[in-house]
Residue frames relative to the residue before (quaternion, step in Angstrom):
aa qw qx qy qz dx dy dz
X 1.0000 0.0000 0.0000 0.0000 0.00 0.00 0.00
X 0.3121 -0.7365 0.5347 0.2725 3.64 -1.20 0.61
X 0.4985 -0.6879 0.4385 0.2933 3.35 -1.02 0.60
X 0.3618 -0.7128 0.5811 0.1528 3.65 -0.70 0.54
X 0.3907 -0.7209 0.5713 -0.0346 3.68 -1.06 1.45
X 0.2595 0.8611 -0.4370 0.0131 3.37 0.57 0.89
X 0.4257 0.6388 -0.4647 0.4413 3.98 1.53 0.99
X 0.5794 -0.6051 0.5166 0.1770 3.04 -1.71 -0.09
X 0.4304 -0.6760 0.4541 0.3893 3.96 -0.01 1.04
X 0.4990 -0.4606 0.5420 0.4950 4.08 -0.89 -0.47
X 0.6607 0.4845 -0.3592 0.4469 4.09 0.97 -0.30
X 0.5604 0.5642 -0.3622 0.4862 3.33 1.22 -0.66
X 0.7949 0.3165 -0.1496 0.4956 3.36 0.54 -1.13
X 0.2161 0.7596 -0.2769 0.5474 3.47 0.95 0.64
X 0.7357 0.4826 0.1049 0.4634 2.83 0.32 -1.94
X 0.8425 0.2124 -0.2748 0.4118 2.88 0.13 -1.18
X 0.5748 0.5669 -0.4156 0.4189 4.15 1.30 -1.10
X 0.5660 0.5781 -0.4149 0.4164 3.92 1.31 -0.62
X 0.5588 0.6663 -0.2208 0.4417 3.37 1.02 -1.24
X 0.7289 0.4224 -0.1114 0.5271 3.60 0.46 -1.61
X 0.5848 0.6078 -0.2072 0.4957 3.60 0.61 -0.69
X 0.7172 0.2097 -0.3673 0.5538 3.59 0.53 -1.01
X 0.5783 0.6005 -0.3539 0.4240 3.63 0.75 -0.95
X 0.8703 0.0978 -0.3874 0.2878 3.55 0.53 0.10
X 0.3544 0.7045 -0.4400 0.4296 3.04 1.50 0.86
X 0.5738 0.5209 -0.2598 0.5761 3.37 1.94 -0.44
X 0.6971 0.3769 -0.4141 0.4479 3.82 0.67 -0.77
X 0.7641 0.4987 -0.3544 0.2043 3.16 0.59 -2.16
X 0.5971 0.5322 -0.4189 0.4299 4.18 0.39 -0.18
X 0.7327 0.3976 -0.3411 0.4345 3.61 0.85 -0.62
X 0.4607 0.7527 -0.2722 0.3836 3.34 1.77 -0.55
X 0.7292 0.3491 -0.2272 0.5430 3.29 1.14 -1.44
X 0.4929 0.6418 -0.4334 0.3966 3.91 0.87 -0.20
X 0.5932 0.5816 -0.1975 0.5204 3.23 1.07 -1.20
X 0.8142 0.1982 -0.2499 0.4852 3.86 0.07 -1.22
X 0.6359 0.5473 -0.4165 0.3502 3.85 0.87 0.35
X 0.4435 0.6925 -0.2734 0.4990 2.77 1.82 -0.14
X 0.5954 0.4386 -0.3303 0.5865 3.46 0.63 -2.19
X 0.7776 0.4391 -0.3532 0.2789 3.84 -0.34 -1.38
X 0.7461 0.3634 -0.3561 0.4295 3.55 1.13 -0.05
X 0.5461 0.4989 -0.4694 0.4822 3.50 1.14 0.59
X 0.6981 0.4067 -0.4699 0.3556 3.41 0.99 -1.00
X 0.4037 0.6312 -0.5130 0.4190 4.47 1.08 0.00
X 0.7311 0.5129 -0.2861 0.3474 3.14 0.46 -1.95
X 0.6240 0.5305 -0.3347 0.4660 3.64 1.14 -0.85
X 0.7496 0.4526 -0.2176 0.4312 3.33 0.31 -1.56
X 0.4416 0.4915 -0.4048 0.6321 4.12 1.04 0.16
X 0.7909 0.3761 -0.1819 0.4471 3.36 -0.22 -1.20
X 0.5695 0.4697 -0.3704 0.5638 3.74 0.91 -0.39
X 0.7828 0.1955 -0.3011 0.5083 3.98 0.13 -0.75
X 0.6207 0.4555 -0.5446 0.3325 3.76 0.37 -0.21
X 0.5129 0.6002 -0.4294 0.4386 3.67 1.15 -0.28
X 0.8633 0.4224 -0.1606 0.2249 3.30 0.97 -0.87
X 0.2889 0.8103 -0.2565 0.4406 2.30 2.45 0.26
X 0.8588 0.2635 -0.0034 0.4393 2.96 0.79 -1.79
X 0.3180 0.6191 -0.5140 0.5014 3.24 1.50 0.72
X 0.5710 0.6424 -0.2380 0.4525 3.19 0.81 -1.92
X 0.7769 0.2754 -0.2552 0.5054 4.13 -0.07 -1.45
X 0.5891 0.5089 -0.4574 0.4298 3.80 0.87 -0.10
X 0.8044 0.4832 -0.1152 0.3258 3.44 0.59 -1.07
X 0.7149 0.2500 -0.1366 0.6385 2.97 1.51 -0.02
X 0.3324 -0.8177 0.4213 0.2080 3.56 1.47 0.65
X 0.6912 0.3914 -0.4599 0.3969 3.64 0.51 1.25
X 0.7384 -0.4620 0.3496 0.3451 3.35 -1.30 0.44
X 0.0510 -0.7809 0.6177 -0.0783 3.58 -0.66 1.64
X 0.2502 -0.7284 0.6377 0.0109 3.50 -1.23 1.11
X 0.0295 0.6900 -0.7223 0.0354 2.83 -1.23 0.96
X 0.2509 -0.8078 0.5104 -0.1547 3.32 -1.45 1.38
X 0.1337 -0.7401 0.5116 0.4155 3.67 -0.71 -0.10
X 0.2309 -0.8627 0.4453 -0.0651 3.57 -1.19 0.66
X 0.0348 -0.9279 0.3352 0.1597 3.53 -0.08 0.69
X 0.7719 0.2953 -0.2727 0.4925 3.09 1.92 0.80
X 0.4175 -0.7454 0.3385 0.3942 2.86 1.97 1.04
X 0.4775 0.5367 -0.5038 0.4798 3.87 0.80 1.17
X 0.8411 -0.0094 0.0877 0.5336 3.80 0.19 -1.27
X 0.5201 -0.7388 0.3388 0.2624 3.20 -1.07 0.55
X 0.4675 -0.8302 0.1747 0.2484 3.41 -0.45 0.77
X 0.5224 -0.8026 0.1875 0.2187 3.58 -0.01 0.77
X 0.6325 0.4241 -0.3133 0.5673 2.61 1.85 -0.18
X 0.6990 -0.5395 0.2653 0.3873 3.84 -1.37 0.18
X 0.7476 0.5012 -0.2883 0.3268 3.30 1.17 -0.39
X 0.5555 -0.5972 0.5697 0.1013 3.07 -1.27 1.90
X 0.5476 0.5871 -0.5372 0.2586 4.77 0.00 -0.29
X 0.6086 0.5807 -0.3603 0.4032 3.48 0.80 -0.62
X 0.5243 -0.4425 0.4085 0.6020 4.17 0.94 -0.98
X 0.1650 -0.6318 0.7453 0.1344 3.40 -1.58 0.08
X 0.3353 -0.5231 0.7474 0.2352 3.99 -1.75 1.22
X 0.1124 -0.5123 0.8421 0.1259 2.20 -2.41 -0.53
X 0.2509 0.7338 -0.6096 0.1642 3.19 -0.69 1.39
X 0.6409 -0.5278 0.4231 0.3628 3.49 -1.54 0.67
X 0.2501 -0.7206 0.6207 0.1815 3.82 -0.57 0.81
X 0.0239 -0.7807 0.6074 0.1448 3.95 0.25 0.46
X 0.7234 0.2898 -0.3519 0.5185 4.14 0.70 -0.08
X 0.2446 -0.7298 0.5442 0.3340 3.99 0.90 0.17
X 0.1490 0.6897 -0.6335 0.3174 3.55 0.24 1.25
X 0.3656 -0.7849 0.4755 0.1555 3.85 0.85 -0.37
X 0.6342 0.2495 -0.3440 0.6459 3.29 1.25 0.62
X 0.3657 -0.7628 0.5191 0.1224 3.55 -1.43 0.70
X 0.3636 -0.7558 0.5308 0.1219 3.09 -0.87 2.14
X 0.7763 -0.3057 0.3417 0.4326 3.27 -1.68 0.31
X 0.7480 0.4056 -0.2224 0.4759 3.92 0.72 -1.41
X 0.6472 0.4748 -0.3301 0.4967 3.51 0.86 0.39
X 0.1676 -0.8998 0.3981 0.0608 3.37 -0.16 1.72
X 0.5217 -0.7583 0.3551 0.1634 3.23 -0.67 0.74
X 0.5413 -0.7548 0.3429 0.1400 3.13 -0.04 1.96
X 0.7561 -0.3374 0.2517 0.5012 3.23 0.19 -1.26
X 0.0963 -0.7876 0.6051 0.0657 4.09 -0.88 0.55
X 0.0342 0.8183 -0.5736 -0.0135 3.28 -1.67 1.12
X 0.3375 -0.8620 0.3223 0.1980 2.81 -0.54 1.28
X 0.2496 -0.7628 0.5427 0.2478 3.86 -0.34 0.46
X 0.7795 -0.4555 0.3882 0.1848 2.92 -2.12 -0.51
X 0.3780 -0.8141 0.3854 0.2140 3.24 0.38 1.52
X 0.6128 0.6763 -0.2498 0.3235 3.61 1.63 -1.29
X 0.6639 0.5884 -0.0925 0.4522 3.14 1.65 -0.76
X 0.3355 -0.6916 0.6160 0.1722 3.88 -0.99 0.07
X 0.2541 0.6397 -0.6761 0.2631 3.31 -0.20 1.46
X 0.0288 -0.7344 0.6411 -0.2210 2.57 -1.31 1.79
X 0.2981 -0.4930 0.7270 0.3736 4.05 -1.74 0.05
X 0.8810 0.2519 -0.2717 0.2943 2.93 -1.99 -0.54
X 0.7712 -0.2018 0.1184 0.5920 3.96 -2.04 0.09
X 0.9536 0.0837 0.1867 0.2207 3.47 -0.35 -1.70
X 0.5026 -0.4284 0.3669 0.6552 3.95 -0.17 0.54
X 0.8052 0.5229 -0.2119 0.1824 2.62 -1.58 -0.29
X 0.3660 0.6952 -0.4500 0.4245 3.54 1.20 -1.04
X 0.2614 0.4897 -0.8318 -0.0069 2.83 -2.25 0.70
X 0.0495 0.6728 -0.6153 0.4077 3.60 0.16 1.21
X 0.7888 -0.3142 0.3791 0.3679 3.10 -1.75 -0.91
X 0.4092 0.6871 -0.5327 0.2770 3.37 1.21 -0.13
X 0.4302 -0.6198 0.5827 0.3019 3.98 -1.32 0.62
X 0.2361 -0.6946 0.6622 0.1527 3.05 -1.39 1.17
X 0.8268 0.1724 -0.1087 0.5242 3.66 0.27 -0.60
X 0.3211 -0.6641 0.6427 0.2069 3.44 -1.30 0.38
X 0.0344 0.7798 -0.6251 -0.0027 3.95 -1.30 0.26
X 0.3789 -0.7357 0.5611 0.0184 2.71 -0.62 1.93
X 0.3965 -0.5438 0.6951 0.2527 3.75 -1.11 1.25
X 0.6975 -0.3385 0.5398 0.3280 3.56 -2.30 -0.06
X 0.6532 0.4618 -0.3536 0.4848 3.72 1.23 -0.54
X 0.4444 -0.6714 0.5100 0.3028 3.71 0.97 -0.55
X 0.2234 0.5836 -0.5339 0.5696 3.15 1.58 1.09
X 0.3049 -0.6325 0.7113 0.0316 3.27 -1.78 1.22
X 0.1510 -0.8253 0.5404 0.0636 3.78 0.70 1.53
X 0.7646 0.2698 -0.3892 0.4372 3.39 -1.54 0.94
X 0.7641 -0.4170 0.2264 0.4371 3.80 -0.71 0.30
X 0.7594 -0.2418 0.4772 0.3702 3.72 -1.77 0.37
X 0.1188 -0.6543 0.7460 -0.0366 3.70 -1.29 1.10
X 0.1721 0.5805 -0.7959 -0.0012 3.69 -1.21 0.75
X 0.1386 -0.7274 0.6497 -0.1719 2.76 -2.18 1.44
X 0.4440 -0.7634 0.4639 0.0697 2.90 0.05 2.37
X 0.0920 0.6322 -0.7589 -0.1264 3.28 -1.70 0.75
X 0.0304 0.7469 -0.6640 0.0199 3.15 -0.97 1.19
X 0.5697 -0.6701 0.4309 0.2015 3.52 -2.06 0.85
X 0.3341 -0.5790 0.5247 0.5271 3.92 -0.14 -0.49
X 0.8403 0.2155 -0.1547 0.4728 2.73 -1.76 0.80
X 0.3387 -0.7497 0.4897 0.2887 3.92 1.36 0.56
X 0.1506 0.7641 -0.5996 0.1843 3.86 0.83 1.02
X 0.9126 0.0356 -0.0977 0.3953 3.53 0.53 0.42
X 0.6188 -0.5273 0.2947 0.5021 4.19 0.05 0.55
X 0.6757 -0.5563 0.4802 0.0576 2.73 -1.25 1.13
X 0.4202 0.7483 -0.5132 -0.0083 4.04 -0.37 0.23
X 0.2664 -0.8088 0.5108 0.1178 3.20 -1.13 0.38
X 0.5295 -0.7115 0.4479 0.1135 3.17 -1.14 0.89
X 0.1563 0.8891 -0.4265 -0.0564 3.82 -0.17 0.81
X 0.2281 -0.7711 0.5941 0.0215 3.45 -0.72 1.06
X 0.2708 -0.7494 0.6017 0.0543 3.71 -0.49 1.67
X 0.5618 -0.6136 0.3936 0.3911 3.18 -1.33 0.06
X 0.2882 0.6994 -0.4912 0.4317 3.37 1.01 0.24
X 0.4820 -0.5458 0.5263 0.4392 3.41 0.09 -1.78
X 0.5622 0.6547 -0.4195 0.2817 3.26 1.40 -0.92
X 0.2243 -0.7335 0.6416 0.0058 3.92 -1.32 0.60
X 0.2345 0.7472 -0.6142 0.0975 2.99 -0.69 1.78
X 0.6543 -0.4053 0.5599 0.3067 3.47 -1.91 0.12
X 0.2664 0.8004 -0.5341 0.0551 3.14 -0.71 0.79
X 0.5317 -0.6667 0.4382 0.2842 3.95 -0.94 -0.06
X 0.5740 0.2609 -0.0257 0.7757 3.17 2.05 -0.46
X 0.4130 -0.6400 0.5944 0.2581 3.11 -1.74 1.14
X 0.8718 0.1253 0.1241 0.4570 2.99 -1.80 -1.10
X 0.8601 0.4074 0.0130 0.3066 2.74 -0.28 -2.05
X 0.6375 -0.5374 0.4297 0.3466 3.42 1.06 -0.45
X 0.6554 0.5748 -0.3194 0.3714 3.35 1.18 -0.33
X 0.4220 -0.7477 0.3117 0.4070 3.12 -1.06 0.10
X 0.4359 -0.5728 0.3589 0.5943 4.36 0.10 0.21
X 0.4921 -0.5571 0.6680 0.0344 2.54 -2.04 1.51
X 0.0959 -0.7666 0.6211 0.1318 4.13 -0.17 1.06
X 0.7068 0.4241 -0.3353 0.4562 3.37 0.49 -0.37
X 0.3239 -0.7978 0.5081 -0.0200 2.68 -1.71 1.50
């Protein structure tokens, strides 16, 4: 009988860890393009999912319904950035901040990994809009909000989220203004 060889020379295997190696020096960069990507649709969604429900919410109950970002789902946050979560509660004194007697509707957290932001640049506290309020019409009173999602390291397009005063909410490549989103801060 003949014996059967059933290993791998040190060249074979070689070979193959050379092989693997380039192949994931080829995947593993498109790989991360890809999940900064998924992770910036699944924000773009999850925003767009409670600001709808905001203004369902200020329709359906014919009163005035804030929404905010927040990083302890208690007070709204003063600065522009939205990564930490954003509420949604019923301001009953339109004071724009939420008292103890004002229950909190609903809260979503987002992706901390990410840069979501209003105004030119993270980080803004300027004029950039921190909170939106929906009217009883589902009007989004005072001016047009865009709300940059950006990746680190710009590992994947930029998109931004606009909310007209109407109410309407769209996806866009450009805010408000026409520009395209500054990621850098």
């Amino acid at each position: 009988m003949q014996a059967i060889n059933q290993g791998l020379t040190l060249l074979e295997l070689l070979i193959a860890m050379s092989i693997a190696a380039i192949l994931a020096t080829l995947v593993i960069p498109s790989m991360q393009g890809f999940i900064a990507d998924a992770r910036i649709g699944n924000a773009v969604s999850s925003l767009t999912s409670l600001m709808t429900h905001a203004r369902s919410t200020a329709i359906d109950s014919n009163r005035r319904i804030t929404l905010c970002p927040t990083s302890d789902r208690k007070a709204c946050g003063e600065a522009n950035e939205w990564k930490h979560g954003a509420m949604v509660f019923a301001d009953s004194n339109d004071n724009h901040l939420r008292d103890s007697n004002e229950p909190l509707i609903r809260y979503q957290p987002m992706n901390r990994l990410l840069e979501i932001f209003s105004g030119s640049t993270p980080h803004t506290s300027g004029r950039s809009r921190k909170r939106v309020v929906f009217s009883p019409s589902g009007s989004a009173r005072g001016y047009t909000i865009s709300i940059r999602f950006c990746a680190p390291r710009n590992a994947a397009p930029a998109r931004v989220l606009v909310l007209q005063n109407s109410g309407r909410i769209r996806l866009a490549d450009r805010d408000g203004s026409g520009r395209r989103p500054n990621c850098s801060g």
